[in-house]
mmJSON file of the N, C-alpha and C atoms, coordinates in Angstrom:
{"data_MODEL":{"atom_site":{
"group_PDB":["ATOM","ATOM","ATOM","ATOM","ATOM","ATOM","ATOM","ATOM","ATOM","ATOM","ATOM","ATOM","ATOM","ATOM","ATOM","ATOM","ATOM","ATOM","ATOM","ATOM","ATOM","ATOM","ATOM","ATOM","ATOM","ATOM","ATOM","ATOM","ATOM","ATOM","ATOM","ATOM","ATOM","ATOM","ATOM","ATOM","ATOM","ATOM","ATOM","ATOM","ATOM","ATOM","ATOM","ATOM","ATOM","ATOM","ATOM","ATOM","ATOM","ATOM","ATOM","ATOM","ATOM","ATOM","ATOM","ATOM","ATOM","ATOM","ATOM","ATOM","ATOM","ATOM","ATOM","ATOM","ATOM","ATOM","ATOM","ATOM","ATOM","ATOM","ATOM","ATOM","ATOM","ATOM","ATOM","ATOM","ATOM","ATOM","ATOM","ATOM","ATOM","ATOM","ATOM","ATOM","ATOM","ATOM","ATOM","ATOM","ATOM","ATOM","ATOM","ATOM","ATOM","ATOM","ATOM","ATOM","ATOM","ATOM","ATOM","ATOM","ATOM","ATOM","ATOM","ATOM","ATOM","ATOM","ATOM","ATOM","ATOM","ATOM","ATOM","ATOM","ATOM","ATOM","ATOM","ATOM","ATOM","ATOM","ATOM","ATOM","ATOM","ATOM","ATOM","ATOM","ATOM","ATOM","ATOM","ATOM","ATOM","ATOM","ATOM","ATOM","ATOM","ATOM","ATOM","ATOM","ATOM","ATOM","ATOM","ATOM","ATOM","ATOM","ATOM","ATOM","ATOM","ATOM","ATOM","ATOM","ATOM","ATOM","ATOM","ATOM","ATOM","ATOM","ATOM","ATOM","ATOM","ATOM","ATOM","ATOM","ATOM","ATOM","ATOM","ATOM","ATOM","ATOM","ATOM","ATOM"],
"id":[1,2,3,4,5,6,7,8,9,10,11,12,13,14,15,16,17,18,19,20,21,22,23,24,25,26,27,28,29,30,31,32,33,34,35,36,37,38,39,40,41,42,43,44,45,46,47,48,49,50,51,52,53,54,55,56,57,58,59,60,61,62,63,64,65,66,67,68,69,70,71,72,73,74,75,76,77,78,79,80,81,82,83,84,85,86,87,88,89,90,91,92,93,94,95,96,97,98,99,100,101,102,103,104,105,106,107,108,109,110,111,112,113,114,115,116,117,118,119,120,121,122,123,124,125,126,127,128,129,130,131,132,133,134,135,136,137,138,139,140,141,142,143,144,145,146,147,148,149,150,151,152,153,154,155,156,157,158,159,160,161,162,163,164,165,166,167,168],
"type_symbol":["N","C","C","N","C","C","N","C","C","N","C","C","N","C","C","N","C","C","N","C","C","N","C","C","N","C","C","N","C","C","N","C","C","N","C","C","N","C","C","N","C","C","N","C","C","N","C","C","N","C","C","N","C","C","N","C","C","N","C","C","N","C","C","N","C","C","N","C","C","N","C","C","N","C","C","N","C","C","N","C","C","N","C","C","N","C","C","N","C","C","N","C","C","N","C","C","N","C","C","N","C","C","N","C","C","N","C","C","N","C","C","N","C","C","N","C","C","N","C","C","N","C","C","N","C","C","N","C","C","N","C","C","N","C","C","N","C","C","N","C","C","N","C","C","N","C","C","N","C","C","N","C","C","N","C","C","N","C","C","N","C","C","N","C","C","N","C","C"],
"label_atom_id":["N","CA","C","N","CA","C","N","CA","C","N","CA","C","N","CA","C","N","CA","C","N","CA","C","N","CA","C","N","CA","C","N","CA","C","N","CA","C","N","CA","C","N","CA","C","N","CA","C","N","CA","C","N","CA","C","N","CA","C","N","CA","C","N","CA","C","N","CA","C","N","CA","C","N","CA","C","N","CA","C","N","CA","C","N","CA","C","N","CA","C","N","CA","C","N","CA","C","N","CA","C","N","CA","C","N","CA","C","N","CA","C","N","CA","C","N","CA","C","N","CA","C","N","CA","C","N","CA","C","N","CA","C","N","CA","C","N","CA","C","N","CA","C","N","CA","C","N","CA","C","N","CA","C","N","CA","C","N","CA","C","N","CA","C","N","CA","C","N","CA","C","N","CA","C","N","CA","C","N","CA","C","N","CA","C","N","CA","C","N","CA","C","N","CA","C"],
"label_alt_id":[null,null,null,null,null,null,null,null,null,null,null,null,null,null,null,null,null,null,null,null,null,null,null,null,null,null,null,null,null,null,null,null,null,null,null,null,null,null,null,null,null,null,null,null,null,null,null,null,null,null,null,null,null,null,null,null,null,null,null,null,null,null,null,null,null,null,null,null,null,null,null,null,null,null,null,null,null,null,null,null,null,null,null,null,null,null,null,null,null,null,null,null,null,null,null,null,null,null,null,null,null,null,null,null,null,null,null,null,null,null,null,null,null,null,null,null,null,null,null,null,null,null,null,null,null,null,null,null,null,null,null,null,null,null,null,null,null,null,null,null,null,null,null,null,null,null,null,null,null,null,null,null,null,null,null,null,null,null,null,null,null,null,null,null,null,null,null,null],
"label_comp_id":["UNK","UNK","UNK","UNK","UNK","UNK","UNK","UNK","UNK","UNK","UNK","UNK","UNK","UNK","UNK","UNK","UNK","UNK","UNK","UNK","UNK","UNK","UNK","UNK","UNK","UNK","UNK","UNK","UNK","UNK","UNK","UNK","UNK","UNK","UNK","UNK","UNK","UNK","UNK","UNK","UNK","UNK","UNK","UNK","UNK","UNK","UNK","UNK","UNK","UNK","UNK","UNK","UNK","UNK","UNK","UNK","UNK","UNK","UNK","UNK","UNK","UNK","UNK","UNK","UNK","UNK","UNK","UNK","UNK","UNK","UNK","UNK","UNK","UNK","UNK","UNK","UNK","UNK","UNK","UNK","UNK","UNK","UNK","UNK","UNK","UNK","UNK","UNK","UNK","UNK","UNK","UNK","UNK","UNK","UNK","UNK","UNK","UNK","UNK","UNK","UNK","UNK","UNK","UNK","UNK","UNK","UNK","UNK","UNK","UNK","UNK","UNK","UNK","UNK","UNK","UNK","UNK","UNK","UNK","UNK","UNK","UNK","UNK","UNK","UNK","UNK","UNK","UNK","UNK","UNK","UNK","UNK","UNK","UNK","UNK","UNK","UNK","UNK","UNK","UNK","UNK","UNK","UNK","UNK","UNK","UNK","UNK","UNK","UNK","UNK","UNK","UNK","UNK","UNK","UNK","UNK","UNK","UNK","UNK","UNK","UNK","UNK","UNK","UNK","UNK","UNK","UNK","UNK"],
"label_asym_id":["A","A","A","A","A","A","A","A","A","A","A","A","A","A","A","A","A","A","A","A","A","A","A","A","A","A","A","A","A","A","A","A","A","A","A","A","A","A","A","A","A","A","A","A","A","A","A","A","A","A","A","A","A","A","A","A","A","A","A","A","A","A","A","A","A","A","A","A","A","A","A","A","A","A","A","A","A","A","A","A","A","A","A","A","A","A","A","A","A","A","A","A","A","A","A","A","A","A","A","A","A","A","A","A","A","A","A","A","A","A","A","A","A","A","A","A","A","A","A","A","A","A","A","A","A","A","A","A","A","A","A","A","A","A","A","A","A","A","A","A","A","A","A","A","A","A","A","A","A","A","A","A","A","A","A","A","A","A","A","A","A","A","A","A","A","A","A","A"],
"label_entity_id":["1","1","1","1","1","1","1","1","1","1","1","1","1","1","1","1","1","1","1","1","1","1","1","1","1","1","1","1","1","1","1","1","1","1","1","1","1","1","1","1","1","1","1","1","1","1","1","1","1","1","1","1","1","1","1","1","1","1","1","1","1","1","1","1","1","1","1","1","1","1","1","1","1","1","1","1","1","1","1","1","1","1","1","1","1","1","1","1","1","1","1","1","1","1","1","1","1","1","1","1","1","1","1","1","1","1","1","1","1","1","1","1","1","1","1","1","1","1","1","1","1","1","1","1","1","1","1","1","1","1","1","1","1","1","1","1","1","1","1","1","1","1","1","1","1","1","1","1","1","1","1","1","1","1","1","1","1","1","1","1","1","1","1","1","1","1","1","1"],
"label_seq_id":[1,1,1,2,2,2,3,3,3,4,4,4,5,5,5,6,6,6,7,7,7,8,8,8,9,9,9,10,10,10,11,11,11,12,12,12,13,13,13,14,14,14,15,15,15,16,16,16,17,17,17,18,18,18,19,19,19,20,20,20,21,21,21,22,22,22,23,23,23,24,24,24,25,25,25,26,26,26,27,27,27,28,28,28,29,29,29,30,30,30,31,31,31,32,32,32,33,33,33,34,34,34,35,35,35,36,36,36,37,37,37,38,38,38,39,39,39,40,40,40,41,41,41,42,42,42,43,43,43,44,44,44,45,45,45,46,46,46,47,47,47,48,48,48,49,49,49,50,50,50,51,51,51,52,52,52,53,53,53,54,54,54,55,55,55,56,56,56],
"pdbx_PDB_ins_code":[null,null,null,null,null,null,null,null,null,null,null,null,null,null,null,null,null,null,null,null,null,null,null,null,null,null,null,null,null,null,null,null,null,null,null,null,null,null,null,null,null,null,null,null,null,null,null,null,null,null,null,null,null,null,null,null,null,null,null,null,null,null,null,null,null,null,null,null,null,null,null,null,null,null,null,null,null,null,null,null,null,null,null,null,null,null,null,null,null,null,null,null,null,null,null,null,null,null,null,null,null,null,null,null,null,null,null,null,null,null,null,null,null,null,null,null,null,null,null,null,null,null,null,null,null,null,null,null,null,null,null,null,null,null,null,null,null,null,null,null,null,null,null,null,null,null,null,null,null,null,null,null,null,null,null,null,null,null,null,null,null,null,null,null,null,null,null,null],
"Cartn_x":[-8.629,-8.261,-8.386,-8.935,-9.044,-7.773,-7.458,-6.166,-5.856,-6.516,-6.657,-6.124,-6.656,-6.288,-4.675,-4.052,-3.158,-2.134,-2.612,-1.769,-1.906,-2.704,-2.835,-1.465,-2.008,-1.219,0.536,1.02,2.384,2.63,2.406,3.012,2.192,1.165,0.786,0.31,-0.779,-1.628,-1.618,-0.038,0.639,0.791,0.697,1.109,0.637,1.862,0.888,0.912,1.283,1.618,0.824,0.771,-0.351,-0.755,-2.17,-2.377,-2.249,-1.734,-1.189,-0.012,0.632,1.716,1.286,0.22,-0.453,-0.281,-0.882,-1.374,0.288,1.465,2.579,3.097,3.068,3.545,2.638,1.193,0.591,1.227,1.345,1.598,3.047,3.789,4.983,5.154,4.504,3.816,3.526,2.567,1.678,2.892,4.094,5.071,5.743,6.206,6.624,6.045,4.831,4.232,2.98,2.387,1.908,2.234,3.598,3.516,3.647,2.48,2.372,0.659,0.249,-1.44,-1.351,-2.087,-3.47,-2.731,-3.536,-3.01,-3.785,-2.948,-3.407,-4.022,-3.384,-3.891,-4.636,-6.314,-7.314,-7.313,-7.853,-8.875,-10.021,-10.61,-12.136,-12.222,-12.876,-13.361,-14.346,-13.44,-13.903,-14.191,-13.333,-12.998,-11.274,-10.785,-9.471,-8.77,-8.207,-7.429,-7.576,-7.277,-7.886,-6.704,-6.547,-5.625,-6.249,-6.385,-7.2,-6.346,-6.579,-5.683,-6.186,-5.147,-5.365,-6.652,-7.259,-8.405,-7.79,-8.014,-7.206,-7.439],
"Cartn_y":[-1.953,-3.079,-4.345,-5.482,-6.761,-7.309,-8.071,-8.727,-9.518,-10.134,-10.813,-9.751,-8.536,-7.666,-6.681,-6.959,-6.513,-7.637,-9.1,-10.258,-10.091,-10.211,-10.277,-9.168,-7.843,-6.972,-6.854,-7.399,-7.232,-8.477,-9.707,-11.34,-11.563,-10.849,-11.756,-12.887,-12.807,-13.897,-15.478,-15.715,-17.124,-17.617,-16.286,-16.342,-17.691,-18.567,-19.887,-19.593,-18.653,-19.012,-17.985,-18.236,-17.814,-16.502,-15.743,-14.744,-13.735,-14.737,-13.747,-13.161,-13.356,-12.65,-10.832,-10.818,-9.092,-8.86,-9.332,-8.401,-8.184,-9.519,-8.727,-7.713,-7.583,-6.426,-5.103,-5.43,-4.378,-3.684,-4.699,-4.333,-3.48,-3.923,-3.568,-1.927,-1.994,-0.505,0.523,0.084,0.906,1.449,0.692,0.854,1.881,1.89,2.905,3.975,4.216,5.372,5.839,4.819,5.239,5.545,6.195,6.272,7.2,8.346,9.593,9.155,10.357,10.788,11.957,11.994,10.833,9.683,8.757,7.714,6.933,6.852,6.997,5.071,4.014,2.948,2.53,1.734,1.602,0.046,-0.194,-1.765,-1.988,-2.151,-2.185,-4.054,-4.168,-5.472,-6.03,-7.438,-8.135,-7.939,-6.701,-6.273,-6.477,-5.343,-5.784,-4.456,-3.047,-1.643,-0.569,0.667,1.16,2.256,3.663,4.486,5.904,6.842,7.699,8.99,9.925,11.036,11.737,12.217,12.872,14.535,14.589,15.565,17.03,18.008,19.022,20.156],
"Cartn_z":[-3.733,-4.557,-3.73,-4.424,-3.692,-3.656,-3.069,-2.978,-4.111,-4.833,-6.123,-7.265,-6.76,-7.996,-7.611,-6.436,-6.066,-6.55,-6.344,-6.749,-8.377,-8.744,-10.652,-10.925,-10.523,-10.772,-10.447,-9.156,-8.881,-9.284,-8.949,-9.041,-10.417,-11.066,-11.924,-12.065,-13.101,-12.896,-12.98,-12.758,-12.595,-11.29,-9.872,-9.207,-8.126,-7.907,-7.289,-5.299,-5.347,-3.711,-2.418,-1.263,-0.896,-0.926,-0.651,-0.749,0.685,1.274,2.949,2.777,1.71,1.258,0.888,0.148,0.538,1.891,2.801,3.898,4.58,4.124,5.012,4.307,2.861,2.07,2.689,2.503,3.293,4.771,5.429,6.806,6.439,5.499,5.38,4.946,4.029,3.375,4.689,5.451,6.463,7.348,8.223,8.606,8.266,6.358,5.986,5.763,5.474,4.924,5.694,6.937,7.656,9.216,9.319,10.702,11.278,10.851,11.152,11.143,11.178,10.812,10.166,8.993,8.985,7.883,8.512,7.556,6.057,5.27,4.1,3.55,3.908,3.896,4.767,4.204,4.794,4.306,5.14,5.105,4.861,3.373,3.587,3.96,5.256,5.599,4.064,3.788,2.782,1.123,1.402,-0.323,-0.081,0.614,0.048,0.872,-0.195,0.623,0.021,0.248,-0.605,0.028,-0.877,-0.185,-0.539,0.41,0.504,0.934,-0.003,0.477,1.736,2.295,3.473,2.901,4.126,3.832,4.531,3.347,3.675,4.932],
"occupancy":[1.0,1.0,1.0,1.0,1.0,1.0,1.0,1.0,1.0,1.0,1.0,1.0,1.0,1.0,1.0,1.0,1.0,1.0,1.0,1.0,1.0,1.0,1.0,1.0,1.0,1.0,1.0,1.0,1.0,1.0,1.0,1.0,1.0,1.0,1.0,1.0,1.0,1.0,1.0,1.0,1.0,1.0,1.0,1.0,1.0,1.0,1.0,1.0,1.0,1.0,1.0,1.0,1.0,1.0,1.0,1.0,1.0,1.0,1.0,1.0,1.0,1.0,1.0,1.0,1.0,1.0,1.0,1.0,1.0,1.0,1.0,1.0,1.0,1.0,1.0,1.0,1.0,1.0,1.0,1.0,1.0,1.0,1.0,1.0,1.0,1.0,1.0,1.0,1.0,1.0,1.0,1.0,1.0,1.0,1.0,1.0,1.0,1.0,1.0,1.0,1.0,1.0,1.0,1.0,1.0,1.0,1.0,1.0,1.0,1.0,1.0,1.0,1.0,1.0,1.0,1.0,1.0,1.0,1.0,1.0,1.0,1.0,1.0,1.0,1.0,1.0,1.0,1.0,1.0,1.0,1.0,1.0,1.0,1.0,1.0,1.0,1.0,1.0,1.0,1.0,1.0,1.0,1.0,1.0,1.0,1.0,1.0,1.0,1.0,1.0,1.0,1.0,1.0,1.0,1.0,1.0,1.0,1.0,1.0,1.0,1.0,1.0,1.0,1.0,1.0,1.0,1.0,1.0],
"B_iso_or_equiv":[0.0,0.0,0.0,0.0,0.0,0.0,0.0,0.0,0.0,0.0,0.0,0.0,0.0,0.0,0.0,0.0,0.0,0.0,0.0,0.0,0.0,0.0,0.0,0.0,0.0,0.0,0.0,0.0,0.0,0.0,0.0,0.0,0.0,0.0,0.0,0.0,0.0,0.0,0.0,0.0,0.0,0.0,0.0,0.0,0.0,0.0,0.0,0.0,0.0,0.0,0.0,0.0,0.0,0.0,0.0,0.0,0.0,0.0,0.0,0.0,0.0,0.0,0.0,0.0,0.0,0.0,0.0,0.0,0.0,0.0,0.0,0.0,0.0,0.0,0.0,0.0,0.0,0.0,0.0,0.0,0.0,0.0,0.0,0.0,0.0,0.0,0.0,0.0,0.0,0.0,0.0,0.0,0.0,0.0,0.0,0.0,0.0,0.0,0.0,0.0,0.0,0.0,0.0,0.0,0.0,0.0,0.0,0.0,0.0,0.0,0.0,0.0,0.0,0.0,0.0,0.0,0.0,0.0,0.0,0.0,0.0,0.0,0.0,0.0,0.0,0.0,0.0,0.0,0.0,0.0,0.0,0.0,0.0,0.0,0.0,0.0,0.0,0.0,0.0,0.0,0.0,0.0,0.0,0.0,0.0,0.0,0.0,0.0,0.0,0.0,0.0,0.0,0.0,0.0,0.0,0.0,0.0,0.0,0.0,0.0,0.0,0.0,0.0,0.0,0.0,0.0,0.0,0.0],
"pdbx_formal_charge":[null,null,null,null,null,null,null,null,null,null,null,null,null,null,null,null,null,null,null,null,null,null,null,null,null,null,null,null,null,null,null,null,null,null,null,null,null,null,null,null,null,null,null,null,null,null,null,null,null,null,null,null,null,null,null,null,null,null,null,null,null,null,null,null,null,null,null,null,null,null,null,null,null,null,null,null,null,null,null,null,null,null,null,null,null,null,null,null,null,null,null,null,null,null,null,null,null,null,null,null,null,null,null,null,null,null,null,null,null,null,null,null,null,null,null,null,null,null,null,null,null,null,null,null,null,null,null,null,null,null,null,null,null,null,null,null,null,null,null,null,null,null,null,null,null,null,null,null,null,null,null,null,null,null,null,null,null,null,null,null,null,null,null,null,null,null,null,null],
"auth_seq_id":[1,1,1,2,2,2,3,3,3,4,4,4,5,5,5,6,6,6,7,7,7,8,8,8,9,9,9,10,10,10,11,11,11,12,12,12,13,13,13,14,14,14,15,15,15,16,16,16,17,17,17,18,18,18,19,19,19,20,20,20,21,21,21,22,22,22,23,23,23,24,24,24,25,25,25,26,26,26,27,27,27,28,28,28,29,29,29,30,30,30,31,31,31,32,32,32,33,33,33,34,34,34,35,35,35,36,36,36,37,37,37,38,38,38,39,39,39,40,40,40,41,41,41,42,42,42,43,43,43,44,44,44,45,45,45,46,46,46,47,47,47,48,48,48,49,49,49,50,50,50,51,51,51,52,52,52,53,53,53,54,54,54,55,55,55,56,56,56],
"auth_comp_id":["UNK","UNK","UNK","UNK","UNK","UNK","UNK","UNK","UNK","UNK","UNK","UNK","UNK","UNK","UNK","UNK","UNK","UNK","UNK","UNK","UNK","UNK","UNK","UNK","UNK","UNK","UNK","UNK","UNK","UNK","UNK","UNK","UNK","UNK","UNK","UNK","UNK","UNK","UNK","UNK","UNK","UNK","UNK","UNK","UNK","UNK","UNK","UNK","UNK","UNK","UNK","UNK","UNK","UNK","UNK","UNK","UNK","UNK","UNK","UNK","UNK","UNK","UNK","UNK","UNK","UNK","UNK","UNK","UNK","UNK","UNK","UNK","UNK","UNK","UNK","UNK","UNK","UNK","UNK","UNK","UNK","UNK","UNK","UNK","UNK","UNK","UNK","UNK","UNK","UNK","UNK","UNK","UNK","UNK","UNK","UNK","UNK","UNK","UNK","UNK","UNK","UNK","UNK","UNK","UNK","UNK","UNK","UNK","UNK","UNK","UNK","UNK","UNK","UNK","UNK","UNK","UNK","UNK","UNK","UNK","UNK","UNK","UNK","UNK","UNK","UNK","UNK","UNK","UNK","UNK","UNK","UNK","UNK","UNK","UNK","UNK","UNK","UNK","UNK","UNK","UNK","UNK","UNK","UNK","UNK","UNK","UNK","UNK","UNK","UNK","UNK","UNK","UNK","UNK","UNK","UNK","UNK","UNK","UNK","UNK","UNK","UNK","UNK","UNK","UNK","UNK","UNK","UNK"],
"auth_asym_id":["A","A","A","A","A","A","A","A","A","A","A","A","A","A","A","A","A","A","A","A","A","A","A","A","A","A","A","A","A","A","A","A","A","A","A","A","A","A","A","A","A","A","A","A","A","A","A","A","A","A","A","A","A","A","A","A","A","A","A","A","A","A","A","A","A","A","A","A","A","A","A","A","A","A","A","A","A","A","A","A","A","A","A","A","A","A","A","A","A","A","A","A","A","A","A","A","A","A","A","A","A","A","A","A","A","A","A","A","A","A","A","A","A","A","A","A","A","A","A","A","A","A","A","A","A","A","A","A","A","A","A","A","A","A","A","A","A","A","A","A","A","A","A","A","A","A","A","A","A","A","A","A","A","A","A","A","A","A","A","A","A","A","A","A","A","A","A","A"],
"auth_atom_id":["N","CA","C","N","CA","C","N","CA","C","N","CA","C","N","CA","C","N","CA","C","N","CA","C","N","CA","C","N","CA","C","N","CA","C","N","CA","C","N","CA","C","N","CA","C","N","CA","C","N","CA","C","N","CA","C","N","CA","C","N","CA","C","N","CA","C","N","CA","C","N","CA","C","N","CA","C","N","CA","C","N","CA","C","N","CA","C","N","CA","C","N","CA","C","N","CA","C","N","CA","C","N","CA","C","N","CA","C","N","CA","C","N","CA","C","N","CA","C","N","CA","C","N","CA","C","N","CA","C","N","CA","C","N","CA","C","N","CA","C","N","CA","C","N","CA","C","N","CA","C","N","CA","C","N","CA","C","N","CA","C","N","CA","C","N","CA","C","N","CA","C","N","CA","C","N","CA","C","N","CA","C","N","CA","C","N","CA","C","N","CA","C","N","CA","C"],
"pdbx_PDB_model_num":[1,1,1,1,1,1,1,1,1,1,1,1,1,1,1,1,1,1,1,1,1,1,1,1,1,1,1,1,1,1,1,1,1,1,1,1,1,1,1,1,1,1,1,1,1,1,1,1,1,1,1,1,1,1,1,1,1,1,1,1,1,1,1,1,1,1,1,1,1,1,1,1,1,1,1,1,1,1,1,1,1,1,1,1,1,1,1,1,1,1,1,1,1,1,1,1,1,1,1,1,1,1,1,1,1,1,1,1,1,1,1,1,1,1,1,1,1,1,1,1,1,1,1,1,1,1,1,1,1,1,1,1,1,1,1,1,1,1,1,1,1,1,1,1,1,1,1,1,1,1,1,1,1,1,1,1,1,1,1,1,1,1,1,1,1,1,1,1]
}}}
C-alpha cells in the first residue's frame, strides 16, 4: 500500500497533516510485530509497504 492509500484509509481523505506520520506508525507497528524473524513488514522503495506472510 502507498502511503496515500494507508492515509485515505485510516485518517481519511480530509486528512491535512503530514504524511511522515505513516512511517512513525510504521516504525511503530514493526517494533511490535516485528521483533522476531521472519519479519512480516516490508518496504517497497517508492511505492509504499506491503506485509508478507512468513514462508513456511
Amino acid at each position: 500500500m502507498s502511503k496515500a492509500q494507508i492515509l485515505e484509509q485510516v485518517w481519511r481523505y480530509d486528512f491535512n497533516g503530514d504524511t511522515s506520520i505513516v512511517d512513525t506508525y510504521i516504525s511503530s507497528l514493526r517494533r511490535k510485530v516485528d521483533d522476531a524473524e521472519p519479519k512480516l513488514i516490508h518496504t517497497v522503495h517508492g511505492v509504499g509497504y506491503v506485509l508478507r506472510a512468513p514462508k513456511p
